[in-house]
Structures are given as C-alpha cells and as structure tokens.
TIMARMAR-762910 format. One record per residue (C-alpha): residue number from 1; x, y, z. Coordinates in nm, 3 decimals, always signed. Layout:
<atoms>
<atom><pos>NUM</pos><X>X</X><Y>Y</Y><Z>Z</Z></atom>
...
</atoms>
This chain:
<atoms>
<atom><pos>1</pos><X>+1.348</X><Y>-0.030</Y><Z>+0.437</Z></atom>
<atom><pos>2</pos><X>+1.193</X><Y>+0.000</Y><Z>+0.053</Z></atom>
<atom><pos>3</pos><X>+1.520</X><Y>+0.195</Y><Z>-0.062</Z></atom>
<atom><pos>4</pos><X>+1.714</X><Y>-0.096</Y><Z>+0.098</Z></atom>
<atom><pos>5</pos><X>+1.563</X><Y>-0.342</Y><Z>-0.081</Z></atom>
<atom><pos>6</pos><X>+1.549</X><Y>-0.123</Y><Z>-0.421</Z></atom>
<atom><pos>7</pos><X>+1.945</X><Y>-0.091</Y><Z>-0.390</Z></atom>
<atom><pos>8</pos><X>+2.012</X><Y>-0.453</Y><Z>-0.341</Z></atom>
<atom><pos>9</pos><X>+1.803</X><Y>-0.550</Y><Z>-0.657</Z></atom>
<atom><pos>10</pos><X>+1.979</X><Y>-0.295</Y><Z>-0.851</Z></atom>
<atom><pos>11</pos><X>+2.280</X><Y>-0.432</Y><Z>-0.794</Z></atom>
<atom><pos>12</pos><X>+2.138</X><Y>-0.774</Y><Z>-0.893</Z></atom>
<atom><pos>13</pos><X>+2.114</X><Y>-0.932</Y><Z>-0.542</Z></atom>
<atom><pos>14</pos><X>+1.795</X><Y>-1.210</Y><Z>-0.605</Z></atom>
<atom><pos>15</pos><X>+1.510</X><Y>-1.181</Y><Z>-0.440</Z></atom>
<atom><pos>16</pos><X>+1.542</X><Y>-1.478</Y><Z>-0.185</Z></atom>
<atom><pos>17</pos><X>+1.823</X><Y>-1.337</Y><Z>-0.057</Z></atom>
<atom><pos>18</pos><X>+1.697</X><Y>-1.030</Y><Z>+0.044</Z></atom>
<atom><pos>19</pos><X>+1.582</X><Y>-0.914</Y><Z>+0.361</Z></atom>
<atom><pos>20</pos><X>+1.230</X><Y>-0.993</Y><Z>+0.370</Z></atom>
<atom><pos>21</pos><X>+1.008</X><Y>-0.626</Y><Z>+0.428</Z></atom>
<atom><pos>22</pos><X>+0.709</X><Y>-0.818</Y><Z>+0.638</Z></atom>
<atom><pos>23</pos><X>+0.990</X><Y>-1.028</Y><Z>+0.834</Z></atom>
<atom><pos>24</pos><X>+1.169</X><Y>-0.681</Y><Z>+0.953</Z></atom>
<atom><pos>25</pos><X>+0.855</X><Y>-0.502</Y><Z>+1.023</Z></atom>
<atom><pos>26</pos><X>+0.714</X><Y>-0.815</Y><Z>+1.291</Z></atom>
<atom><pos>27</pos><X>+1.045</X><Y>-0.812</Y><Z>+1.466</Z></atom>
<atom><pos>28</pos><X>+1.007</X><Y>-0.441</Y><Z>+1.501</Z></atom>
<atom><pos>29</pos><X>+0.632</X><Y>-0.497</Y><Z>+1.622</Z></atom>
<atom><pos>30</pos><X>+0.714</X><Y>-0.797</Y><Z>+1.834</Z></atom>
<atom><pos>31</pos><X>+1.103</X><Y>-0.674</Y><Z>+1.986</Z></atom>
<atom><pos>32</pos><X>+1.271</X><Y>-0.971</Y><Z>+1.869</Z></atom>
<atom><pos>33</pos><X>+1.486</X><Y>-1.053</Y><Z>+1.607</Z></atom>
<atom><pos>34</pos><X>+1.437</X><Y>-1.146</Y><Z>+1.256</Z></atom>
<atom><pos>35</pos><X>+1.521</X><Y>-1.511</Y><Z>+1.313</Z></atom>
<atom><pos>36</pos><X>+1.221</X><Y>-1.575</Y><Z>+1.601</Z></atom>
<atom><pos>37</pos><X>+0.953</X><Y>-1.429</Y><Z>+1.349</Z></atom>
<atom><pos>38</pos><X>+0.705</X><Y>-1.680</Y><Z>+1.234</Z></atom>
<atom><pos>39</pos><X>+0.494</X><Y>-1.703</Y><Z>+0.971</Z></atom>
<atom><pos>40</pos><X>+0.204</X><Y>-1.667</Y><Z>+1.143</Z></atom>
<atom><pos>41</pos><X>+0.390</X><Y>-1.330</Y><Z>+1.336</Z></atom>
<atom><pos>42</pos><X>+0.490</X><Y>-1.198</Y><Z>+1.004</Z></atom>
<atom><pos>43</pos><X>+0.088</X><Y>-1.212</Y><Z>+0.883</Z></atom>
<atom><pos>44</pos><X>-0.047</X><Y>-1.061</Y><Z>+1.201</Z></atom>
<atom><pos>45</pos><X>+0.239</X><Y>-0.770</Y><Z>+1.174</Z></atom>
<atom><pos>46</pos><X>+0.187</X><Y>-0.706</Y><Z>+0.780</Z></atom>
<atom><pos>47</pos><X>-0.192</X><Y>-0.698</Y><Z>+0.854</Z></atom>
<atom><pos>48</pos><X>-0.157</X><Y>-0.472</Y><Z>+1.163</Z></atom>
<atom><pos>49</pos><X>+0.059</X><Y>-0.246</Y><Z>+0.996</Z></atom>
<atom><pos>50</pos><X>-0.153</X><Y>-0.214</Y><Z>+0.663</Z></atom>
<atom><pos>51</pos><X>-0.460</X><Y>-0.121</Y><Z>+0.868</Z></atom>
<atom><pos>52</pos><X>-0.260</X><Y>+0.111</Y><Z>+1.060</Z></atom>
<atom><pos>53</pos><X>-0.156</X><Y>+0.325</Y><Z>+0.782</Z></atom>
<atom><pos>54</pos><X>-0.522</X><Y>+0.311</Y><Z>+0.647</Z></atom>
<atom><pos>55</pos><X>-0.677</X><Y>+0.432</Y><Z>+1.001</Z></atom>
<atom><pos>56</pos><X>-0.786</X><Y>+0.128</Y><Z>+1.131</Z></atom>
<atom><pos>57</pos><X>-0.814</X><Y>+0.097</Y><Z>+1.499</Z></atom>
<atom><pos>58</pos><X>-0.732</X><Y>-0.226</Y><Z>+1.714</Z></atom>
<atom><pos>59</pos><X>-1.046</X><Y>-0.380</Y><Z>+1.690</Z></atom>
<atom><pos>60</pos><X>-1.074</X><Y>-0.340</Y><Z>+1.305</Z></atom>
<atom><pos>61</pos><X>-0.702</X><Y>-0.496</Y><Z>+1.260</Z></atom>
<atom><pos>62</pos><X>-0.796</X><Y>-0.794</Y><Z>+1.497</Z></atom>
<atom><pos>63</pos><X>-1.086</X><Y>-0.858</Y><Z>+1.277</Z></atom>
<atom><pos>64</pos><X>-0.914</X><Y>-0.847</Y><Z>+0.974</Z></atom>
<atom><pos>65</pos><X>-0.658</X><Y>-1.084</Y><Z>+1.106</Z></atom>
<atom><pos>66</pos><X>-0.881</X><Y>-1.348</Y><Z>+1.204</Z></atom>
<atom><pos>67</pos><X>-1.057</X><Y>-1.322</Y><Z>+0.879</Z></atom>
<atom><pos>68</pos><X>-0.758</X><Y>-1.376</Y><Z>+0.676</Z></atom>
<atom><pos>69</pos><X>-0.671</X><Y>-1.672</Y><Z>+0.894</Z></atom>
<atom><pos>70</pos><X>-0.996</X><Y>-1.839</Y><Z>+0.827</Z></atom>
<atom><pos>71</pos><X>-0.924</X><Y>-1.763</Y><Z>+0.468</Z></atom>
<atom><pos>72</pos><X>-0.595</X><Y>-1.980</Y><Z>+0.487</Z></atom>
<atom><pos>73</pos><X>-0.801</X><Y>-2.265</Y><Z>+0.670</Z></atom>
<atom><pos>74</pos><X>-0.454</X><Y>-2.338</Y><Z>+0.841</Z></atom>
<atom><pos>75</pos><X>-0.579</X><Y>-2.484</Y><Z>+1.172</Z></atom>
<atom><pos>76</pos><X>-0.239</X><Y>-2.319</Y><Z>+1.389</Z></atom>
<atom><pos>77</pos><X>-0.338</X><Y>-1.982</Y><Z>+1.230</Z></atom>
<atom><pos>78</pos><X>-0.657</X><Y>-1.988</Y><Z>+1.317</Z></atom>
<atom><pos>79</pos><X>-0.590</X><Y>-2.090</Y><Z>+1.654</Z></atom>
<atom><pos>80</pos><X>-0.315</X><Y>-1.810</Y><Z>+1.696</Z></atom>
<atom><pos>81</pos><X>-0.541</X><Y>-1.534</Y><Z>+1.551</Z></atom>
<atom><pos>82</pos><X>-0.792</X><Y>-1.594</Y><Z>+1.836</Z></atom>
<atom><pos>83</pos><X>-0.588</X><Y>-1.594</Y><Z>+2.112</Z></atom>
<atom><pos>84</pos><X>-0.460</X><Y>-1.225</Y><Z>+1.985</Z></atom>
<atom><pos>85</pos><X>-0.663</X><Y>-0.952</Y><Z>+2.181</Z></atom>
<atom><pos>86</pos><X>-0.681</X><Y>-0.531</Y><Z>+2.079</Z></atom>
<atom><pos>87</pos><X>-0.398</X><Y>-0.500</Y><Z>+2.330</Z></atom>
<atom><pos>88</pos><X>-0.171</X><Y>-0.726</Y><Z>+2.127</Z></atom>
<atom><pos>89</pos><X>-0.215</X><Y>-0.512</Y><Z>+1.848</Z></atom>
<atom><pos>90</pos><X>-0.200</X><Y>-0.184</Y><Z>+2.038</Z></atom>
<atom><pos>91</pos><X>+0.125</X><Y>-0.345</Y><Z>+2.131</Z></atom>
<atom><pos>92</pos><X>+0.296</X><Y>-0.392</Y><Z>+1.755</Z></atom>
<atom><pos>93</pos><X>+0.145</X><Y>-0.042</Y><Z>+1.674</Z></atom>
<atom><pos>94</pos><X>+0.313</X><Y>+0.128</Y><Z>+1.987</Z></atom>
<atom><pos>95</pos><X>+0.657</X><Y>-0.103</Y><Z>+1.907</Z></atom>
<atom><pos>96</pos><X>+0.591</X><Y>+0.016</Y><Z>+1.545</Z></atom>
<atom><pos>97</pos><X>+0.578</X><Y>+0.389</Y><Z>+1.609</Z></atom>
<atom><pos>98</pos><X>+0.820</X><Y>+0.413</Y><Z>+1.862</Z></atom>
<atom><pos>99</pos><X>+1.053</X><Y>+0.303</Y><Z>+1.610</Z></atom>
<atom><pos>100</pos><X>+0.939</X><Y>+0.506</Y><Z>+1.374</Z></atom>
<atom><pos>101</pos><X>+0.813</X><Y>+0.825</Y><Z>+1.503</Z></atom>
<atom><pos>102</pos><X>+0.854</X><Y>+1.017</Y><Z>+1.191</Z></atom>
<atom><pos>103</pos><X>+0.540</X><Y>+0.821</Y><Z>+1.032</Z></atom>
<atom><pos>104</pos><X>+0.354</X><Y>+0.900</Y><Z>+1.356</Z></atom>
<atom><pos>105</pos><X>+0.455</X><Y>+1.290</Y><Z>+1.298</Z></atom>
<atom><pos>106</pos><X>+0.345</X><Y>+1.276</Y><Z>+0.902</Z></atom>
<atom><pos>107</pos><X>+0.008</X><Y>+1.078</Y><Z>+0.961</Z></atom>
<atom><pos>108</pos><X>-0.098</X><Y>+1.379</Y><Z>+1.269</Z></atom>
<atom><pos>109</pos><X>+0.022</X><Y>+1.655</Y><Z>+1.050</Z></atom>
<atom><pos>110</pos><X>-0.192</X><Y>+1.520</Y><Z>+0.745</Z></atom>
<atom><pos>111</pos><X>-0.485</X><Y>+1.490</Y><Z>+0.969</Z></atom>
<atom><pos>112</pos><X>-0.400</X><Y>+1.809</Y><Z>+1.119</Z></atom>
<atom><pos>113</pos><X>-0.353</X><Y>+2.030</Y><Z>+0.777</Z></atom>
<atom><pos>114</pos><X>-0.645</X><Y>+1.826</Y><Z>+0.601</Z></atom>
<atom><pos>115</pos><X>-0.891</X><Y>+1.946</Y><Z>+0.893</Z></atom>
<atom><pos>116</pos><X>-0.770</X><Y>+2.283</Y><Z>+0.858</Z></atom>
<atom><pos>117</pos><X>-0.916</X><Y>+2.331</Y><Z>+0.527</Z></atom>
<atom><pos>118</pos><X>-1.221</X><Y>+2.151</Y><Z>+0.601</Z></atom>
<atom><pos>119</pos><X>-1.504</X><Y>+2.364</Y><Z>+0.534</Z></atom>
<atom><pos>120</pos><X>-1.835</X><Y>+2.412</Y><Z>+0.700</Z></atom>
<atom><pos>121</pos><X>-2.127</X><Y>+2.433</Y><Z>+0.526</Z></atom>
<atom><pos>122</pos><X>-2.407</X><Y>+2.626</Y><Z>+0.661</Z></atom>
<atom><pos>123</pos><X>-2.712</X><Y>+2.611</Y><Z>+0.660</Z></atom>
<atom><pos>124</pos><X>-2.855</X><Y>+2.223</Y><Z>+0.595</Z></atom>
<atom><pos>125</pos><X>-2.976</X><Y>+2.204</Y><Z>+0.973</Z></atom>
<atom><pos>126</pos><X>-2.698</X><Y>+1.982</Y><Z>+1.060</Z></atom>
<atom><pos>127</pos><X>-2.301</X><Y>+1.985</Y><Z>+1.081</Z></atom>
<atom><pos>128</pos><X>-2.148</X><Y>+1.878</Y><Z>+0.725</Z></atom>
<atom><pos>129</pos><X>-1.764</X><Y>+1.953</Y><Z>+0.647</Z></atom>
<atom><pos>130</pos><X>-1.594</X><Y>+1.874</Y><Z>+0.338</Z></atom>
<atom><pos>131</pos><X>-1.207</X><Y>+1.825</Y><Z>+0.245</Z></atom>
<atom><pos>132</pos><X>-1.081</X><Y>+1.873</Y><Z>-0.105</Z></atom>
<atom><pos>133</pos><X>-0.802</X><Y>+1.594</Y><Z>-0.223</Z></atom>
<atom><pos>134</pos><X>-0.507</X><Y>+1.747</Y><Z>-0.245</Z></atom>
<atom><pos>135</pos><X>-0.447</X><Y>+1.552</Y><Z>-0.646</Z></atom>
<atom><pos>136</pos><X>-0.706</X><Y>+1.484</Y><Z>-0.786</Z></atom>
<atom><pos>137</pos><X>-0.985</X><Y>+1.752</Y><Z>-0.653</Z></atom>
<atom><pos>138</pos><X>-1.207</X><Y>+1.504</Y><Z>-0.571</Z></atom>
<atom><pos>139</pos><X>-1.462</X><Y>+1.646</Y><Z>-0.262</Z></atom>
<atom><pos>140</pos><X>-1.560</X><Y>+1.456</Y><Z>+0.042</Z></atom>
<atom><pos>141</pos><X>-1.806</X><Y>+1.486</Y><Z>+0.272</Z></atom>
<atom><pos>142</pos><X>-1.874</X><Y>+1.456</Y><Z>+0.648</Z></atom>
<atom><pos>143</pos><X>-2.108</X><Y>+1.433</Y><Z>+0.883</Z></atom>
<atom><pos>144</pos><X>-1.951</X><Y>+1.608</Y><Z>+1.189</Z></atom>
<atom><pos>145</pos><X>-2.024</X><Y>+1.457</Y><Z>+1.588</Z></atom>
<atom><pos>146</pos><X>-1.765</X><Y>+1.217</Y><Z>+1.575</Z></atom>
<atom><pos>147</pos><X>-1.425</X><Y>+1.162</Y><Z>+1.781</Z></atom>
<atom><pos>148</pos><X>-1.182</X><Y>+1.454</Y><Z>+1.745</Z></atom>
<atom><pos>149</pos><X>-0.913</X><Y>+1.205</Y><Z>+1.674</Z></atom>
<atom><pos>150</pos><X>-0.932</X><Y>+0.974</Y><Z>+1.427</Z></atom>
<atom><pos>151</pos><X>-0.746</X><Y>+0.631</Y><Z>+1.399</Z></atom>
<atom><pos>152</pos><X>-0.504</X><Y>+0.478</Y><Z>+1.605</Z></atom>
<atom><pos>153</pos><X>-0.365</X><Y>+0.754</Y><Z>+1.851</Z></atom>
<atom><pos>154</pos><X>-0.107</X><Y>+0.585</Y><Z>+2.052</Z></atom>
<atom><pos>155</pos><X>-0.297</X><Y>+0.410</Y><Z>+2.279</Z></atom>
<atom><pos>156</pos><X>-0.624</X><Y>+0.571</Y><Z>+2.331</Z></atom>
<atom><pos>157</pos><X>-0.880</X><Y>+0.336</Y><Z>+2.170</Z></atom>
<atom><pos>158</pos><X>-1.168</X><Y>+0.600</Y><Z>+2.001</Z></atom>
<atom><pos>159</pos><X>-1.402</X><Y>+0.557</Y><Z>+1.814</Z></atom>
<atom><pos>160</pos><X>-1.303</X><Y>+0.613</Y><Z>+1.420</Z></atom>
<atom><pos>161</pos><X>-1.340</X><Y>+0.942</Y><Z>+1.240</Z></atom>
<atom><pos>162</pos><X>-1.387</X><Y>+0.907</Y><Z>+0.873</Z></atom>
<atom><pos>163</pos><X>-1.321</X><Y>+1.247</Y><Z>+0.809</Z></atom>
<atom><pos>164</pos><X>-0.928</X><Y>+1.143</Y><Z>+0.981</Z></atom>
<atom><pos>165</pos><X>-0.886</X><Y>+0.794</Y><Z>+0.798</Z></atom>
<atom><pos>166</pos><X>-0.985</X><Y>+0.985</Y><Z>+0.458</Z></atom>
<atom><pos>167</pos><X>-0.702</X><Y>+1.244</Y><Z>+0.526</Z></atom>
<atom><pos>168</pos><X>-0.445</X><Y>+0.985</Y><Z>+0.599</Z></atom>
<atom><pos>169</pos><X>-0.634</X><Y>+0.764</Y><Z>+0.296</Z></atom>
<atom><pos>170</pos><X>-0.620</X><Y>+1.002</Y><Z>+0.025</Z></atom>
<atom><pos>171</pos><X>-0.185</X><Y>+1.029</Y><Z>-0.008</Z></atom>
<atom><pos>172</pos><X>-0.168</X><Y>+0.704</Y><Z>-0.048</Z></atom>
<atom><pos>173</pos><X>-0.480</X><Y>+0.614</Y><Z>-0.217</Z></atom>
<atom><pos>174</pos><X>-0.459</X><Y>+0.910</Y><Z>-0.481</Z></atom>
<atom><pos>175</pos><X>-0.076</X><Y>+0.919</Y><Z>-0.527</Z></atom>
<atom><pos>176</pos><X>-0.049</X><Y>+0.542</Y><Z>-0.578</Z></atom>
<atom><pos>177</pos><X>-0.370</X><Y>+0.572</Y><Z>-0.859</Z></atom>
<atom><pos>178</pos><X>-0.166</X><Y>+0.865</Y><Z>-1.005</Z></atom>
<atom><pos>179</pos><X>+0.139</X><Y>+0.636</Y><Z>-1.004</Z></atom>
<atom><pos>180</pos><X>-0.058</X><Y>+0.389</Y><Z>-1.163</Z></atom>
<atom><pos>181</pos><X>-0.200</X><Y>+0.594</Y><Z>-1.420</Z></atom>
<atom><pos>182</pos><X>+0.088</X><Y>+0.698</Y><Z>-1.531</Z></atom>
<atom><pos>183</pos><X>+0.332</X><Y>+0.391</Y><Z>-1.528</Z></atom>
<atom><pos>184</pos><X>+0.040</X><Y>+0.247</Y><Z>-1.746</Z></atom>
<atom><pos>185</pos><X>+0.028</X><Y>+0.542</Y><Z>-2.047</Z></atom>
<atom><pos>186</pos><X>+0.411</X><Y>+0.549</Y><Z>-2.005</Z></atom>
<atom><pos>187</pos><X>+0.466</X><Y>+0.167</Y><Z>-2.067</Z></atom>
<atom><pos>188</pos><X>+0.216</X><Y>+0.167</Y><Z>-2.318</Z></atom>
<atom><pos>189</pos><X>+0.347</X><Y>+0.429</Y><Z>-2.539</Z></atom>
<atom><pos>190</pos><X>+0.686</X><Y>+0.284</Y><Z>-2.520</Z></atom>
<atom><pos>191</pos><X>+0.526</X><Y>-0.040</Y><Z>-2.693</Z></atom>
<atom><pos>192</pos><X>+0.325</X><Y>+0.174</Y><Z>-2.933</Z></atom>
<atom><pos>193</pos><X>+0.675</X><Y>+0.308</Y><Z>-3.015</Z></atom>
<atom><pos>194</pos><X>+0.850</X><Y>-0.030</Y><Z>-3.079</Z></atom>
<atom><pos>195</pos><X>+1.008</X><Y>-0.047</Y><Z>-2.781</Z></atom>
<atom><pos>196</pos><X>+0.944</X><Y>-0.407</Y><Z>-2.724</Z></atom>
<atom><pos>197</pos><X>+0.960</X><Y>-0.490</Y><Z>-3.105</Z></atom>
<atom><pos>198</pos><X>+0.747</X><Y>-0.393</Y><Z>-3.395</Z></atom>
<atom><pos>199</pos><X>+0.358</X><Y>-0.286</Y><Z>-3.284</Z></atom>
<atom><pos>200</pos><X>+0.061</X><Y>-0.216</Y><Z>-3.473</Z></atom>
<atom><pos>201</pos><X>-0.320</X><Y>-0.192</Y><Z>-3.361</Z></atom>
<atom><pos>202</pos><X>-0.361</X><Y>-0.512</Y><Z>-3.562</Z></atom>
<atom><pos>203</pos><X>-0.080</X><Y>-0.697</Y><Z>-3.453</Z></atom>
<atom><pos>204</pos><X>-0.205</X><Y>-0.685</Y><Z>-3.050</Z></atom>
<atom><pos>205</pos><X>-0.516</X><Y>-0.776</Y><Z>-3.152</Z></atom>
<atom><pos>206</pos><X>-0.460</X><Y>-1.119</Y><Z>-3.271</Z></atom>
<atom><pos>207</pos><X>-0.175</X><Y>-1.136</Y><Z>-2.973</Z></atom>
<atom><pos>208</pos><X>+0.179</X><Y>-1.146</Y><Z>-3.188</Z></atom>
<atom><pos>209</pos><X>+0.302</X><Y>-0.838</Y><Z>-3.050</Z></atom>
<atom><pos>210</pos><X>+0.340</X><Y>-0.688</Y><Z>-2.690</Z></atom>
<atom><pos>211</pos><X>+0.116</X><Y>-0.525</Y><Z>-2.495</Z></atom>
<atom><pos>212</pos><X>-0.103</X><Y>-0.421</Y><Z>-2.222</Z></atom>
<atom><pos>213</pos><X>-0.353</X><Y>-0.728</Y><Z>-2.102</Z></atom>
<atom><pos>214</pos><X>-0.496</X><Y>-0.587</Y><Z>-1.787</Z></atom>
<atom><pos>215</pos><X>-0.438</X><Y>-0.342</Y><Z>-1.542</Z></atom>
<atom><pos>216</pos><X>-0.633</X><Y>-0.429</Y><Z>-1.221</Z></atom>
<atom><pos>217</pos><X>-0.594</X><Y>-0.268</Y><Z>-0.882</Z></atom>
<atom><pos>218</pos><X>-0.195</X><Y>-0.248</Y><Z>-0.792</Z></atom>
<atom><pos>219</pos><X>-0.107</X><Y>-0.490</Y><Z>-1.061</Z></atom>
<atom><pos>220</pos><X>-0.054</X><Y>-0.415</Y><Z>-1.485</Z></atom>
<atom><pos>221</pos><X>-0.019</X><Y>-0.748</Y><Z>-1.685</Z></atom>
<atom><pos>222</pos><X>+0.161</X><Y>-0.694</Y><Z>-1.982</Z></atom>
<atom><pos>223</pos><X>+0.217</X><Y>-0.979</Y><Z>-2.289</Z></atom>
<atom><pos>224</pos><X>+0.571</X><Y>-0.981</Y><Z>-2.475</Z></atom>
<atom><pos>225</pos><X>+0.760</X><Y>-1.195</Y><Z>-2.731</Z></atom>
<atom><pos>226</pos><X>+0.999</X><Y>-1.471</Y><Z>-2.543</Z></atom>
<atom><pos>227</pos><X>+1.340</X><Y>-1.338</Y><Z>-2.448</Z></atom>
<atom><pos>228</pos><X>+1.239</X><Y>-0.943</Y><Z>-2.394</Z></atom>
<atom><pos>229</pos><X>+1.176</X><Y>-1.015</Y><Z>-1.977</Z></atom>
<atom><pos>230</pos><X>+1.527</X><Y>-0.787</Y><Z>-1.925</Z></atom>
<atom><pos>231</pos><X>+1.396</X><Y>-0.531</Y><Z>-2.135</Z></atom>
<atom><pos>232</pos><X>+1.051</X><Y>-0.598</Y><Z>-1.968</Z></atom>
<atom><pos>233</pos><X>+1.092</X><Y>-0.543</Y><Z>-1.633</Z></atom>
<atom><pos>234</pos><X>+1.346</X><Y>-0.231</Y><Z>-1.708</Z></atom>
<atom><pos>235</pos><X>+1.054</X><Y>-0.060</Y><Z>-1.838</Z></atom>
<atom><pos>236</pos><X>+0.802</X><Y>-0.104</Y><Z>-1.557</Z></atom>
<atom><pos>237</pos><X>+1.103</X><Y>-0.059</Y><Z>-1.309</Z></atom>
<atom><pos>238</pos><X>+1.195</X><Y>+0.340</Y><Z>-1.481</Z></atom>
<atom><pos>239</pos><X>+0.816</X><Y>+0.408</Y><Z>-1.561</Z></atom>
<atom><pos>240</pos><X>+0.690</X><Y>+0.314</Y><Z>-1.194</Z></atom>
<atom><pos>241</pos><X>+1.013</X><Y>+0.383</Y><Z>-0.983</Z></atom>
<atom><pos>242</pos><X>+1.115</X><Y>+0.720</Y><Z>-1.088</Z></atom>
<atom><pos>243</pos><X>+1.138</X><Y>+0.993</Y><Z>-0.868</Z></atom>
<atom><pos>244</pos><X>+0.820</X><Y>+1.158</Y><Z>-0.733</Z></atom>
<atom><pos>245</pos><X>+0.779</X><Y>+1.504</Y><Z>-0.580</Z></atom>
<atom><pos>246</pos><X>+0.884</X><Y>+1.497</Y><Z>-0.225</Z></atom>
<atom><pos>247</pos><X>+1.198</X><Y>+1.273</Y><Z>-0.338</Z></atom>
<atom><pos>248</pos><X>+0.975</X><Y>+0.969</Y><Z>-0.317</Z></atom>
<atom><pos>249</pos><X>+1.056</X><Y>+0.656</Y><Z>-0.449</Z></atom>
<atom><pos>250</pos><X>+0.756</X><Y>+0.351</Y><Z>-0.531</Z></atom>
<atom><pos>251</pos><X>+0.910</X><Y>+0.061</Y><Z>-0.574</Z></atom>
<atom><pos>252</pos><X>+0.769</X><Y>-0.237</Y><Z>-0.726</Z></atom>
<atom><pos>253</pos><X>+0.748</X><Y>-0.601</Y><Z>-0.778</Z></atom>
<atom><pos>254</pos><X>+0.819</X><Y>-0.803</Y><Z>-1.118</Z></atom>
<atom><pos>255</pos><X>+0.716</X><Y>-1.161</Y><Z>-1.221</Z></atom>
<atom><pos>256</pos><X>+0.738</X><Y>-1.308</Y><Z>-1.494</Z></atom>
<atom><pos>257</pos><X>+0.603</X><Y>-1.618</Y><Z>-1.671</Z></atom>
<atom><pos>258</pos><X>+0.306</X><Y>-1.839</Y><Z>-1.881</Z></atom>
<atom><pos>259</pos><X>+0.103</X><Y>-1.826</Y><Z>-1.611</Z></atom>
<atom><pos>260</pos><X>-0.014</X><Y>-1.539</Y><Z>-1.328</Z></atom>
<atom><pos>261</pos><X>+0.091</X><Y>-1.680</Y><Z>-1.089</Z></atom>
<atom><pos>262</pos><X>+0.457</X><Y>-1.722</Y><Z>-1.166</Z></atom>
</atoms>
C-alpha cells in the first residue's frame, strides 16, 4: 500500500489523485468498497489500526476513538463514536488481519523472539524480566503476573501485557527515531555543504540562508530561499526514503509553504 503510493508520486501523479492510505485500510476493516467509506469510517479505521500496531486492545481503541471525536466537536462524530462497541473494533481488526496475515505472523514472532531473551532476575523477592532493544540497547523492565499474551490476539479480549506491547513497540518506535536521527544529520550536512545555496553559521542565524528550524516528533521543519522546494523535498525524499535493512522503505510526506500548516 506505502510502495504504491511511493511509485505513483515518483512518477509525478499529485497527491489528490492518489489512492487515499486511510480510505483503503476502512474498506478493508469494514468489507466494502472504497467509495461507501466515510469520513467518519475512515477515522475510526485509521485509529483502530494505529492502536493495533501499538498493542492496544478493543477497549483502549474505542476510547481513543471517542476521544478524538470529542476533540473534533463534530456533533455526527460524536454520535457515531458512541454507538461503536469493542466488538466493532474486534471486527475491523479481524477484517484487518485476515487480509493481512503476514502482519499478524511478524507482530507474534516479535513477541515471541523478544520473550525469548527476556531475562529473569533473581533474587529481589518478586518476578522482574527485562528485554534489551534490539537498536538502541536501551533495557526494560517488567513486572511478571500478567496475561501470557499481550495485545490484540484475534479475538480473545486479555488483559494487556506491557512486556508484549513493548516488543511490538520498540521496531517501530526505535527504527522510526533512528530514521529520524538520521534523515536530520543527513539533511543538515547537505545544507552545511551548500547544497541549498551558500551556508555559514552566521548566515542561519539571522535567517538568510537554509536550514533546520525544528525537528519535533515525526516532523523536521526546514527554512529555504524561494524557488529551491524541488530541490527541497528531493533531499528529505533520498535522506528519509532510502533503503533500510530488511529492504524497507519509510516513506514520507512533504509540504511546503509560509505557514505550517500549508
């Protein structure tokens, strides 16, 4: 679905006349077609989906749901989002990974290898296991007693396991920060090396040169001279979109414009 969309806007197709990614994943989660999806359908199915794959459970996703429809103060929405129940969303998620089973298989084998090098630590008087991030080295630790299963399992409602919704956390949590890292030190030594126009430390001070505003969260906002917004966005799209080990391929979103919004 991403490498679709990363094709077409290679080869110049405009965004508004691509497939939309949240449109195709609610008719997959409903079983209709594109054209039937509503707006509200396409918010329920994005926010169902991006619990999911953080290892949320039903109940968790139907909160967040509701939440972002009082956020939108649309009346309809609101309205919609409490008539959902946990078995709605079990629904989408069963739709969801019976059309993809592959992303069922990855997310139990992660849990599965990630609890297998768990380690116990003896001892304290009570059960404690830790798991090492497989990137960045960074230890976590766990009080043990909880379900066996963590997550969403396919229809069993449990209760959560943190030491499960870590594991199935940490590739996309640590990759994407590693992703991040390094699009950032990438982009901004291609400025330092001109190649958005002449740079010095002086010159970005006082703002009449590019560079690097703010990075915050998932998003890098970068300042340029008018009429460099090709060469712009070619430099976030080969920093950020190259290839990754395991063949992956991130890709991204690019605005431009006088305002942050734009």
């Amino acid at each position: 679905m991403f490498a679709e969309d990363l094709r077409l806007r290679r080869l110049g197709v405009p965004k508004k006349q691509r497939p939309d990614t949240h449109t195709i994943t609610a008719a997959v989660c409903y079983g209709l077609l594109q054209e039937q999806i509503t707006n509200n359908m396409r918010q329920a199915a994005k926010n169902t989906i991006y619990g999911a794959e953080y290892g949320a459970m039903p109940k968790r996703i139907l909160a967040t749901i509701r939440a972002n429809a009082e956020d939108s103060g649309d009346p309809t929405m609101i309205r919609i989002a409490y008539t959902m129940t946990e078995r709605d969303v079990q629904d989408m998620l069963i739709n969801w990974f019976n059309r993809h089973p592959e992303l069922k298989s990855f997310r139990e084998k992660k849990v599965r290898e990630g609890k297998a090098r768990s380690r116990k630590c003896p001892g304290l008087g009570f059960g404690l296991e830790v798991i090492q991030e497989y990137r960045s080295g960074r230890h976590r630790w766990f009080l043990k007693g909880r379900a066996p299963h963590g997550g969403w399992d396919g229809g069993t409602d449990r209760r959560a396991d943190p030491m499960s919704t870590e594991l199935l956390n940490a590739p996309v949590q640590t990759e994407a920060g590693i992703i991040f890292d390094e699009t950032i030190l990438a982009v901004d030594q291609d400025i330092r090396a001109g190649r958005l126009g002449p740079w010095s430390e002086e010159a970005e001070r006082a703002g009449t040169c590019a560079g690097i505003i703010l990075p915050l969260h998932d998003a890098i906002y970068l300042e340029a001279p008018d009429g460099l917004d090709v060469e712009v966005e070619a430099m976030f799209h080969e920093h950020a979109e190259r290839p990754r080990p395991g063949g992956w391929v991130y890709p991204i979103d690019y605005k431009s414009g006088y305002r942050l919004g734009d």
